[in-house]
N, CA, C and O atoms as a printed pandas DataFrame, in Angstrom:
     atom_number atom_name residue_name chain_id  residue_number  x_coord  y_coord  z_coord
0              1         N          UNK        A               1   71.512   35.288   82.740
1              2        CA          UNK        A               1   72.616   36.202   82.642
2              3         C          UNK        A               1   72.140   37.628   82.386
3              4         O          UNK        A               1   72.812   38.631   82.626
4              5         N          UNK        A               2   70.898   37.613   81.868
5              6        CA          UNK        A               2   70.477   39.101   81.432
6              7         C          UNK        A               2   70.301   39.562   83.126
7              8         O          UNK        A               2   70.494   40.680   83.604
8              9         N          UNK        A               3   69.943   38.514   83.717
9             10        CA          UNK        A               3   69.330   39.450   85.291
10            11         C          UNK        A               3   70.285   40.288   85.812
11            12         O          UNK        A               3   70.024   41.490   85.778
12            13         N          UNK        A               4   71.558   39.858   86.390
13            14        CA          UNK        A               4   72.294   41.349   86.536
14            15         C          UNK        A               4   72.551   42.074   86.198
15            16         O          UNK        A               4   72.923   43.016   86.898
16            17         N          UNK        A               5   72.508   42.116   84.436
17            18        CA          UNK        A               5   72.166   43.454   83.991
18            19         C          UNK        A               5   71.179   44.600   84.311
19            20         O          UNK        A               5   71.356   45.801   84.512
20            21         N          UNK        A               6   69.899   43.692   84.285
21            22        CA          UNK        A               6   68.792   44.612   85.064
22            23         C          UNK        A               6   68.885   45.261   86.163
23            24         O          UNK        A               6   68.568   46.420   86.432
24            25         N          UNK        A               7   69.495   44.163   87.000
25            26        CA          UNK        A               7   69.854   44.708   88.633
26            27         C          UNK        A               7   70.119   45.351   88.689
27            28         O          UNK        A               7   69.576   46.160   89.441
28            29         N          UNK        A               8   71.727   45.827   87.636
29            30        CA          UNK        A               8   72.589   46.862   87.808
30            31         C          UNK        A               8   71.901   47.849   86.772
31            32         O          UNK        A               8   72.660   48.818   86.768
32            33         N          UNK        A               9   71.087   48.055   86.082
33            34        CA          UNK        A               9   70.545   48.956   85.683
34            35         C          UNK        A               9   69.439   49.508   86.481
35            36         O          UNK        A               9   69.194   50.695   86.696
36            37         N          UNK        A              10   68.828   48.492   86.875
37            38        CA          UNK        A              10   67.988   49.745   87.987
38            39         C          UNK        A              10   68.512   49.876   89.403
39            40         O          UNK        A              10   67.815   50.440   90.247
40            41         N          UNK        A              11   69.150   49.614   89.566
41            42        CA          UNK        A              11   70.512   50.035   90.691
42            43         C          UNK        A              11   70.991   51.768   90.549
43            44         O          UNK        A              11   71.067   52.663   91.390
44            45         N          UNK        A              12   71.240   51.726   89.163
45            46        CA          UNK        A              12   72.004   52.984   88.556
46            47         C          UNK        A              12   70.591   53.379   88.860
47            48         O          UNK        A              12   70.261   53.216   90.034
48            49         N          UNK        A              13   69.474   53.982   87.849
49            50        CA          UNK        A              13   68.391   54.038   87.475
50            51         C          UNK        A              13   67.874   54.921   89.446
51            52         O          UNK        A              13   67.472   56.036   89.779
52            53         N          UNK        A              14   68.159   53.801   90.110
53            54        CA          UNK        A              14   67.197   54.358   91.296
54            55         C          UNK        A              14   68.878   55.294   92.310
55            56         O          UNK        A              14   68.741   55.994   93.314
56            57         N          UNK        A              15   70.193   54.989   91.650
57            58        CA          UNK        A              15   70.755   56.101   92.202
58            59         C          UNK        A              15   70.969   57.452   91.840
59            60         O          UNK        A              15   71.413   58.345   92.561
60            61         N          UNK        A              16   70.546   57.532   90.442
61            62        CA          UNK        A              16   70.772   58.675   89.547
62            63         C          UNK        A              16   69.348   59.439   89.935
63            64         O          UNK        A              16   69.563   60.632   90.147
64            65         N          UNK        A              17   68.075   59.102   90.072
65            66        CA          UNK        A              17   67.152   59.371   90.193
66            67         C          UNK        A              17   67.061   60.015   91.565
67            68         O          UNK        A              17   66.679   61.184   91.616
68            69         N          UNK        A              18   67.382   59.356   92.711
69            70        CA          UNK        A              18   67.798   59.957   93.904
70            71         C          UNK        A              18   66.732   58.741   94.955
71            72         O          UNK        A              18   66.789   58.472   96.155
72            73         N          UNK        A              19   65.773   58.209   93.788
73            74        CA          UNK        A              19   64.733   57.267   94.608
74            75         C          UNK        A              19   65.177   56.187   96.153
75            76         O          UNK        A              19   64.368   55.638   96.900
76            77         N          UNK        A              20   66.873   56.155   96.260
77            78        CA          UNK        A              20   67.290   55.525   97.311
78            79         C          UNK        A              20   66.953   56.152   98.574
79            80         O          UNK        A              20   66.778   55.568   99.643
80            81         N          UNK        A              21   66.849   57.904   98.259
81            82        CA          UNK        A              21   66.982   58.500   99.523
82            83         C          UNK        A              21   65.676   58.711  100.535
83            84         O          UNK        A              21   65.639   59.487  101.489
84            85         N          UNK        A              22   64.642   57.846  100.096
85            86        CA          UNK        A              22   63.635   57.983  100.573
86            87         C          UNK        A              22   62.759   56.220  100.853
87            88         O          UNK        A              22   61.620   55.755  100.880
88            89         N          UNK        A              23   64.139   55.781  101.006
89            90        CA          UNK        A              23   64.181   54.133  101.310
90            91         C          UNK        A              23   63.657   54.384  102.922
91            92         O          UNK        A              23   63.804   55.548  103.294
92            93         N          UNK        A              24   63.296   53.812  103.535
93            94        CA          UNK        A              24   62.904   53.345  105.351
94            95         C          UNK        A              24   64.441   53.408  105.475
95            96         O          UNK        A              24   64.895   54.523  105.732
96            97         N          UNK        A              25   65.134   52.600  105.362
97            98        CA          UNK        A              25   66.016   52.332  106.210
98            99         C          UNK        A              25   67.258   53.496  105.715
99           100         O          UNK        A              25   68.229   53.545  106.471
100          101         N          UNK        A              26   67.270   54.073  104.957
101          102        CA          UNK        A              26   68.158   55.509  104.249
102          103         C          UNK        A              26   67.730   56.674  105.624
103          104         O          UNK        A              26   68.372   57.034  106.611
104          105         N          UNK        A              27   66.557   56.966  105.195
105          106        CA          UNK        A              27   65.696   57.501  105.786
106          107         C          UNK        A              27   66.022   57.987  107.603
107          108         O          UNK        A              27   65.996   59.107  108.113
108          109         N          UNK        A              28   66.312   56.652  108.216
109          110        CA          UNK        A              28   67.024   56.588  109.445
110          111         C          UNK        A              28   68.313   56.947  109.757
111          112         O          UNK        A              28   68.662   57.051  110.933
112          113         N          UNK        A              29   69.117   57.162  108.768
113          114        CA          UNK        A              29   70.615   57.469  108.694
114          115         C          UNK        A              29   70.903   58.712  107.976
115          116         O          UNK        A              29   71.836   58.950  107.209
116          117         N          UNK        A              30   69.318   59.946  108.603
117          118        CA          UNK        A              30   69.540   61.274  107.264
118          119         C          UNK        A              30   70.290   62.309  108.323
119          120         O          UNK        A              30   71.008   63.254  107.996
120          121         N          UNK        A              31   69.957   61.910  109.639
121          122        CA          UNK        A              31   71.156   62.397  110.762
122          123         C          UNK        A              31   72.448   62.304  110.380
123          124         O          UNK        A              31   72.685   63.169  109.537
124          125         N          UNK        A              32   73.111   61.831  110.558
125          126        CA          UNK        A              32   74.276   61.119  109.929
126          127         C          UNK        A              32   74.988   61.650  108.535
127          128         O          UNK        A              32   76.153   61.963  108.288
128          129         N          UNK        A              33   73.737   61.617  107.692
129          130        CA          UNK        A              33   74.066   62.102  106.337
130          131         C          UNK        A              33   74.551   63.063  106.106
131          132         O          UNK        A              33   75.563   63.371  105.476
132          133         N          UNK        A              34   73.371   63.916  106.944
133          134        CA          UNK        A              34   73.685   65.367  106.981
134          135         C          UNK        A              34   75.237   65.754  108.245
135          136         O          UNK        A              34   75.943   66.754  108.376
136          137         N          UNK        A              35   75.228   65.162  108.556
137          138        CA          UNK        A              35   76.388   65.495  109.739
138          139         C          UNK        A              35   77.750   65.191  108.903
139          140         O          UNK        A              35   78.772   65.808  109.205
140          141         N          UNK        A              36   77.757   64.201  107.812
141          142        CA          UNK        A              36   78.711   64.041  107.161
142          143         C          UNK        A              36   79.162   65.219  106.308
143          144         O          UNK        A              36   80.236   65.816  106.234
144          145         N          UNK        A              37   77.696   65.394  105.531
145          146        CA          UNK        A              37   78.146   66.753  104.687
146          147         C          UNK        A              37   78.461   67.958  105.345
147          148         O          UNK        A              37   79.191   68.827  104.867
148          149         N          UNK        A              38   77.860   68.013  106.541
149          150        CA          UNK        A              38   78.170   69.338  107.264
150          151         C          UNK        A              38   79.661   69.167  107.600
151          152         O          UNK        A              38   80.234   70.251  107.492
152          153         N          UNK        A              39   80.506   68.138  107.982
153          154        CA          UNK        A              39   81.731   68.231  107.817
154          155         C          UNK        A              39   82.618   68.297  106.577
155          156         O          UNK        A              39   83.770   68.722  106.663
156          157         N          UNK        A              40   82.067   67.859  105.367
157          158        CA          UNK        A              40   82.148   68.060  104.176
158          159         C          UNK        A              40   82.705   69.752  103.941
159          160         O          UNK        A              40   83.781   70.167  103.512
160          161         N          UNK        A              41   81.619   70.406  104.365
161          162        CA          UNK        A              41   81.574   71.951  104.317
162          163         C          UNK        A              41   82.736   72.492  105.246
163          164         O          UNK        A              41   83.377   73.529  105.075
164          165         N          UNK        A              42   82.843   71.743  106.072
165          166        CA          UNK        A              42   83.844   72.934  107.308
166          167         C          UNK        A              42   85.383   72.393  106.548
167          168         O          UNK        A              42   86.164   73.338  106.436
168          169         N          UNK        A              43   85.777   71.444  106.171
169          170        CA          UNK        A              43   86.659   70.635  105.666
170          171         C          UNK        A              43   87.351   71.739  104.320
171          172         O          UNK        A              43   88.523   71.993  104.042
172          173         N          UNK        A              44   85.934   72.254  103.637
173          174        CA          UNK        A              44   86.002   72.751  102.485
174          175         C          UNK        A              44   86.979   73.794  102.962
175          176         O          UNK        A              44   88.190   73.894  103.157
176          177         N          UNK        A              45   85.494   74.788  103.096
177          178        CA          UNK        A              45   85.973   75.679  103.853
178          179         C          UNK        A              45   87.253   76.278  104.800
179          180         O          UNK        A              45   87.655   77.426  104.989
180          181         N          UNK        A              46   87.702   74.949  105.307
181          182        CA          UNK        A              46   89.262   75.395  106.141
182          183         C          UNK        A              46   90.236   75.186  104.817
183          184         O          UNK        A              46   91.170   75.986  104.767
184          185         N          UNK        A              47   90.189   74.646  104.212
185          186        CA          UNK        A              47   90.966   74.173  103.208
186          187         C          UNK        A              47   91.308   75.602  102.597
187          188         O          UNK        A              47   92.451   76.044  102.479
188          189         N          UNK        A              48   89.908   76.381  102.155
189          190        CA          UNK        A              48   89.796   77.570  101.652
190          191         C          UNK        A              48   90.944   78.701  102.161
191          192         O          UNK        A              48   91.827   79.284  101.532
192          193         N          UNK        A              49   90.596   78.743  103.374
193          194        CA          UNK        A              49   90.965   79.748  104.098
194          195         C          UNK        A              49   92.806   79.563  104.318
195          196         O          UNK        A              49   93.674   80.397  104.060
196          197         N          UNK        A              50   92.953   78.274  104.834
197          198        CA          UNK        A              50   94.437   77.962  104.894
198          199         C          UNK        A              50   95.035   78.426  103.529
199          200         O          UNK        A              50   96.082   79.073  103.539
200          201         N          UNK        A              51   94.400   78.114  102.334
201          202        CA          UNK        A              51   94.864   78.551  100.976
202          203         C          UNK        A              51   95.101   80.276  100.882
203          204         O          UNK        A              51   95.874   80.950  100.201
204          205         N          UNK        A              52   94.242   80.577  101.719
205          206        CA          UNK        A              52   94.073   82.151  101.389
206          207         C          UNK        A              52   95.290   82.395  101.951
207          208         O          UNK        A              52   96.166   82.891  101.243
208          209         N          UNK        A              53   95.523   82.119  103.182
209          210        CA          UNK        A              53   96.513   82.407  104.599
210          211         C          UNK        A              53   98.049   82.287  103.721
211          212         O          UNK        A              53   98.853   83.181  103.983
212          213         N          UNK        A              54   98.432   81.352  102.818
213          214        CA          UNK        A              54   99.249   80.855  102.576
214          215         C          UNK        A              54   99.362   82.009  101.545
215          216         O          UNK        A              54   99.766   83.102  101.942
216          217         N          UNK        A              55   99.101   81.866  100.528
217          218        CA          UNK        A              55   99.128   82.912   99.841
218          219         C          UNK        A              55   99.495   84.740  100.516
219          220         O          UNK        A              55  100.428   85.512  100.295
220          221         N          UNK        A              56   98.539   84.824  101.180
221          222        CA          UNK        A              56   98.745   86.064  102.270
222          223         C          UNK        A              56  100.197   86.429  102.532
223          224         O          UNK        A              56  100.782   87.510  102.473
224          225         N          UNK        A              57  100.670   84.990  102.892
225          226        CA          UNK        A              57  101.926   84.850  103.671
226          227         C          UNK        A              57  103.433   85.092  102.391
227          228         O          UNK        A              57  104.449   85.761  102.582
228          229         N          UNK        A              58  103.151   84.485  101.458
229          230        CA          UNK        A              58  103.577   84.695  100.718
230          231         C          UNK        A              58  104.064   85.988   99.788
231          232         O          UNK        A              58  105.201   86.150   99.346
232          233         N          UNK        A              59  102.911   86.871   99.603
233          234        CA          UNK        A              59  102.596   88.349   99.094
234          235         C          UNK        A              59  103.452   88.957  100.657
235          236         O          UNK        A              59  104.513   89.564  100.509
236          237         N          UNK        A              60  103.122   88.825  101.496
237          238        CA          UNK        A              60  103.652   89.480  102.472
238          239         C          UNK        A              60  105.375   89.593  102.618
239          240         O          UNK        A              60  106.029   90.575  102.969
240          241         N          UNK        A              61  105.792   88.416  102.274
241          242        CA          UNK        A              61  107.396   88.199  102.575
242          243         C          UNK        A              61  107.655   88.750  101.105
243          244         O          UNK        A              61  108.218   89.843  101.169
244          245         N          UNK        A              62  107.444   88.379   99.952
245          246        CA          UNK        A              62  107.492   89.077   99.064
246          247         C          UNK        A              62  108.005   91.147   99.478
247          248         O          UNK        A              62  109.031   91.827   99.433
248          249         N          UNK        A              63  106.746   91.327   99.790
249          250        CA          UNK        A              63  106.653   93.111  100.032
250          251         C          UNK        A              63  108.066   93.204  101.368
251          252         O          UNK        A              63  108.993   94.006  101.483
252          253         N          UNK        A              64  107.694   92.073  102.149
253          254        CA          UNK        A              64  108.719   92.914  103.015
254          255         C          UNK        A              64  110.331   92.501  102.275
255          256         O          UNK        A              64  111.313   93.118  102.686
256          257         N          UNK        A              65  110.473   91.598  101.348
257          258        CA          UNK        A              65  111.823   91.423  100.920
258          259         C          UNK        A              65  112.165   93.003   99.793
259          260         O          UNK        A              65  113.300   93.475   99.858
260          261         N          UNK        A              66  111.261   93.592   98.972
261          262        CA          UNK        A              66  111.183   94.728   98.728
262          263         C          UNK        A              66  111.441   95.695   99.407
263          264         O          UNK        A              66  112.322   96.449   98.995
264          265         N          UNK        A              67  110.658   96.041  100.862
265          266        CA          UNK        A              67  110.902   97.187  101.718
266          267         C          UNK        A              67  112.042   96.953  102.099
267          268         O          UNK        A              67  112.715   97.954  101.854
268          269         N          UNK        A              68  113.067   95.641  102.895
269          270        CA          UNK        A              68  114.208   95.521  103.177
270          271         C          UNK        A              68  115.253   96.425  102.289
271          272         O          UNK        A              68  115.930   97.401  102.612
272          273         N          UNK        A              69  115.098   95.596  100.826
273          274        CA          UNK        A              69  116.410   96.401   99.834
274          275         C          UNK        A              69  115.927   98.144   99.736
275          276         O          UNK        A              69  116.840   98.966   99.668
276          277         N          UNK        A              70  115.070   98.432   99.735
277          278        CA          UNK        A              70  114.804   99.889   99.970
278          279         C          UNK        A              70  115.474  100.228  101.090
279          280         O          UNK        A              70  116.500  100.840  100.795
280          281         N          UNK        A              71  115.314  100.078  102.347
281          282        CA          UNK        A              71  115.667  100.254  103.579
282          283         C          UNK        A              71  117.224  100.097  103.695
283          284         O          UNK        A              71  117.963  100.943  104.198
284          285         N          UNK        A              72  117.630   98.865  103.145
285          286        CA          UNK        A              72  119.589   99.122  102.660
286          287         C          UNK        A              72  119.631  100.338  101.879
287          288         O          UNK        A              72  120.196  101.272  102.449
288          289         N          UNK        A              73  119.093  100.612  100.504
289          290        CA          UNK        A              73  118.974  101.445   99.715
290          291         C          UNK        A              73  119.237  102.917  100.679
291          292         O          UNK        A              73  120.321  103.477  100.845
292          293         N          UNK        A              74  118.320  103.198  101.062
293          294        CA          UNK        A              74  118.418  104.523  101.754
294          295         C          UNK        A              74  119.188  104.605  103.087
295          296         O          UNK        A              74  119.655  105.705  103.380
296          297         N          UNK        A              75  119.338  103.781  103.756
297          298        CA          UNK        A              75  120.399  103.410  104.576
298          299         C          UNK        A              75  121.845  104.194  103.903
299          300         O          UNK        A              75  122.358  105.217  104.357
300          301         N          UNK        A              76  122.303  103.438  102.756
301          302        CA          UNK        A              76  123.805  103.576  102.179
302          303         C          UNK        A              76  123.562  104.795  101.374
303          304         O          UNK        A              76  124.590  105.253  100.876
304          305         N          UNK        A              77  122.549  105.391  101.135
305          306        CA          UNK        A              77  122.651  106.768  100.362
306          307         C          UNK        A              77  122.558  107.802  101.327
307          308         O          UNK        A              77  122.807  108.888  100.802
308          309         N          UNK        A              78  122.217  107.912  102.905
309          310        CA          UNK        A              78  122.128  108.579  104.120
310          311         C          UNK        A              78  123.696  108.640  104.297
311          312         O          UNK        A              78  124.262  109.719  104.119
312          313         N          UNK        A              79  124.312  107.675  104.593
313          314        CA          UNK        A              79  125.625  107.040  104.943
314          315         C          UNK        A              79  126.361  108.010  103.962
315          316         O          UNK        A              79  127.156  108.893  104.285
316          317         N          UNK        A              80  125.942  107.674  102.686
317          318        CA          UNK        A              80  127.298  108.374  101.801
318          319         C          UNK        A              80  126.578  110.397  101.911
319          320         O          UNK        A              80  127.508  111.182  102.091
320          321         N          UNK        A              81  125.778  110.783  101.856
321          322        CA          UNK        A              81  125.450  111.956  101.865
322          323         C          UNK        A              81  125.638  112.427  103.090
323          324         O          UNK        A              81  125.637  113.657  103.055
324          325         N          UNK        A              82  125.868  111.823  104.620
325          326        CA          UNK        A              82  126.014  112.318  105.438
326          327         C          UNK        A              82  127.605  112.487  105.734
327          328         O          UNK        A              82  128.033  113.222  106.623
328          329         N          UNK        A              83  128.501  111.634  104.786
329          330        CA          UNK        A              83  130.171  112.130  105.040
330          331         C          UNK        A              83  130.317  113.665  105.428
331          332         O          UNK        A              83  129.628  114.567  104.952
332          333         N          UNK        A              84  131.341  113.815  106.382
333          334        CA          UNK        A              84  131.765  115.057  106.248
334          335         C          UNK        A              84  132.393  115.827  104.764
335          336         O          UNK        A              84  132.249  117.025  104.521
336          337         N          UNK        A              85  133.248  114.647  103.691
337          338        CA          UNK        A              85  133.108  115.616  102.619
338          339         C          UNK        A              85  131.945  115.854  102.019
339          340         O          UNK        A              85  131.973  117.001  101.574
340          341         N          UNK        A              86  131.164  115.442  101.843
341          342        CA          UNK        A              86  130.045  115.433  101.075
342          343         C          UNK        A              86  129.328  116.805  101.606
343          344         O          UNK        A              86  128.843  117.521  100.730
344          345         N          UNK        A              87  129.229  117.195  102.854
345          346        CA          UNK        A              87  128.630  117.964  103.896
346          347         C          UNK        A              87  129.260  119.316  103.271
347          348         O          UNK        A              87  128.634  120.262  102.793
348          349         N          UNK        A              88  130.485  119.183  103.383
349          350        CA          UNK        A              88  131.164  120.435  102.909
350          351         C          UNK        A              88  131.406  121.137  101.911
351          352         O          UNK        A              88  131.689  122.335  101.910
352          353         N          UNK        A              89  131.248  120.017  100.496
353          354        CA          UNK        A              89  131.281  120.192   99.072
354          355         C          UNK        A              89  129.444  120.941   98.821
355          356         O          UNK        A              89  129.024  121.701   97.947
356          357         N          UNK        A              90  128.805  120.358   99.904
357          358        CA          UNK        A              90  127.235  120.886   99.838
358          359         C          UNK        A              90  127.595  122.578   99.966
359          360         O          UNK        A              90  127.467  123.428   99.085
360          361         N          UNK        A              91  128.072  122.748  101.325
361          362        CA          UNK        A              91  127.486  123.960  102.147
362          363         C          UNK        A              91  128.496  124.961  101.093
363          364         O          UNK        A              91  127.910  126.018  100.857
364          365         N          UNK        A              92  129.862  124.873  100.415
365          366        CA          UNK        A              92  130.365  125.487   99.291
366          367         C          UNK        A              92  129.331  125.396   98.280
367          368         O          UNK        A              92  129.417  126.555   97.873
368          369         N          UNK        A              93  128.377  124.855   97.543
369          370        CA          UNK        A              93  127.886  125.101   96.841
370          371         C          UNK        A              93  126.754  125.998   97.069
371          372         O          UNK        A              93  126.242  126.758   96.247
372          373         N          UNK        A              94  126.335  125.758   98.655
373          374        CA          UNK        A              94  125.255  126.517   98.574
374          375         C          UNK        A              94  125.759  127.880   98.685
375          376         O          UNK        A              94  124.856  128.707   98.817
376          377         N          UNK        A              95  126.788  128.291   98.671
377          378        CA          UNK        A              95  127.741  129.631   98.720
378          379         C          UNK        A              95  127.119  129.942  100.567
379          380         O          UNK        A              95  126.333  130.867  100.775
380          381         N          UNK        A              96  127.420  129.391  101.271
381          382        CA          UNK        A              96  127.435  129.922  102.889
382          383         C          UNK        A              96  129.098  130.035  103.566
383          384         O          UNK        A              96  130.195  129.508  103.375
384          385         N          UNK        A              97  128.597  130.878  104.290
385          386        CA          UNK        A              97  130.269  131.270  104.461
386          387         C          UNK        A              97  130.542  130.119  105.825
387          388         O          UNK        A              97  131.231  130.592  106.728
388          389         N          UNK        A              98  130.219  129.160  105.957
389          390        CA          UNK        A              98  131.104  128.240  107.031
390          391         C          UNK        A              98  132.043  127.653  106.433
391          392         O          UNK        A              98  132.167  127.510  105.216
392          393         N          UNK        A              99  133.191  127.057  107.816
393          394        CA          UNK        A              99  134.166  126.455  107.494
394          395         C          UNK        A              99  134.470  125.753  108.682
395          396         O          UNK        A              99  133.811  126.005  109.691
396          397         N          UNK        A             100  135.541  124.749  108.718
397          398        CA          UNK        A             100  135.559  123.306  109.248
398          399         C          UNK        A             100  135.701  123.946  110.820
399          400         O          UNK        A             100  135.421  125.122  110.587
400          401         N          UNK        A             101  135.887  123.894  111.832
401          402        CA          UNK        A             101  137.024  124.458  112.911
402          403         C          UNK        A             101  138.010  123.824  113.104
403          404         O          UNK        A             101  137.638  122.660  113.255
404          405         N          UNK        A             102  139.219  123.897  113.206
405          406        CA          UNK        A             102  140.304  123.633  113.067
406          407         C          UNK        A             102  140.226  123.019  114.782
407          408         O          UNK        A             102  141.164  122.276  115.071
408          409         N          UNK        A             103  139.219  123.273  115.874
409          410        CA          UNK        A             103  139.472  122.821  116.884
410          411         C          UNK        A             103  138.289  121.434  117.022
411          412         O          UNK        A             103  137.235  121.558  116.400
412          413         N          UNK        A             104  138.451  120.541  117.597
413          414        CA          UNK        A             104  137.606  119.233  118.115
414          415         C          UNK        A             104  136.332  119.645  118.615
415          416         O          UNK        A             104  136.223  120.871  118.575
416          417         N          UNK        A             105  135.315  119.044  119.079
417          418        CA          UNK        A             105  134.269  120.020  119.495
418          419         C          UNK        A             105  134.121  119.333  120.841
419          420         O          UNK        A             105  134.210  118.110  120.947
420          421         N          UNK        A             106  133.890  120.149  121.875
421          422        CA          UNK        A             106  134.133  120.412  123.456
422          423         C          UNK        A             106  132.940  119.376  123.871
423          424         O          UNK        A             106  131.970  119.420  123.115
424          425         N          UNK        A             107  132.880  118.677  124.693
425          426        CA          UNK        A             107  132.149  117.681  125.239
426          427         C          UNK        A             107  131.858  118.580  126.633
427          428         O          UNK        A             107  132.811  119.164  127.148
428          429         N          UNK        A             108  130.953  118.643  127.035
429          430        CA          UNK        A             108  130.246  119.249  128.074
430          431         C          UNK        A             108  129.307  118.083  128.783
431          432         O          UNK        A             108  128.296  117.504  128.386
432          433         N          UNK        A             109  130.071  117.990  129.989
433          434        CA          UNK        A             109  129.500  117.009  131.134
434          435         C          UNK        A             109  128.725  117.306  132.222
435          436         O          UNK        A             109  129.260  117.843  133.192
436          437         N          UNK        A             110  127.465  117.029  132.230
437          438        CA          UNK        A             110  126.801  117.347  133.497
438          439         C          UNK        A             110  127.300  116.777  134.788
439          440         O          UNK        A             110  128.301  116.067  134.694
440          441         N          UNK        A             111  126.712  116.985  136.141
441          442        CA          UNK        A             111  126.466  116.314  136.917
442          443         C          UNK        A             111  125.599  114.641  136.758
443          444         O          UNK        A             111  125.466  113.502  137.204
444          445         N          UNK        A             112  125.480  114.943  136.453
445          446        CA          UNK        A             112  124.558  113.189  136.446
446          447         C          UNK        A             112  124.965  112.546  135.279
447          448         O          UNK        A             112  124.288  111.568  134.963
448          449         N          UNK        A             113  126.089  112.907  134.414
449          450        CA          UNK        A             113  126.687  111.992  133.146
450          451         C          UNK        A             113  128.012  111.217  134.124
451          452         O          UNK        A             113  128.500  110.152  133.745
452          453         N          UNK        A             114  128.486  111.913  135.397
453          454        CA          UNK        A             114  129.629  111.317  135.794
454          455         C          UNK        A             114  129.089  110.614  136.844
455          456         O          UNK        A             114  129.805  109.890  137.535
């Protein structure tokens, strides 16, 4: 009964050590090995990058949900500063002598508008 203890101690013993990897028949499968880890790495690596992307994507909709309410923002403050009262309560303050014309303003049609 002690023997599989041993077994499994130098089992551990020769995997911790690394002594398997230089077995004959290990040895033949270091192609392989390495082709595994090299997918290991690209695996990593995309993982990485998709993480980055995602994030990216995130910060991005973020900023543009910011620039949007700005963009209403100045939108509706254009809107209200461009009223005609607003226009007129301005140009009285700036003391200029205009005033409304009491007539519509004349539409002038070319040849090539009709």
């Amino acid at each position: 009964m002690t023997e599989p203890k041993q077994n499994f101690g130098s089992r551990l013993s020769t995997l911790l050590t690394g002594r398997f990897l230089v077995n004959p028949k290990v040895i033949q499968q270091w192609p392989f090995i390495l082709f595994l880890c090299l997918l290991a790495l690209i695996m990593t690596a995309s993982s990485h990058s998709a993480e980055r992307k995602v994030h990216r994507i995130a910060a991005l909709r973020s900023e543009m949900k910011e620039l949007h309410s700005q963009f209403i923002d100045t939108r509706s403050q254009l809107m209200s500063e461009s009223m005609e009262t607003e226009i007129l309560s301005r140009v009285e303050e700036a003391g200029l002598n205009l005033r409304k014309s009491p007539q519509p303003p004349v539409i002038i049609k070319t040849q090539e508008d009709e």
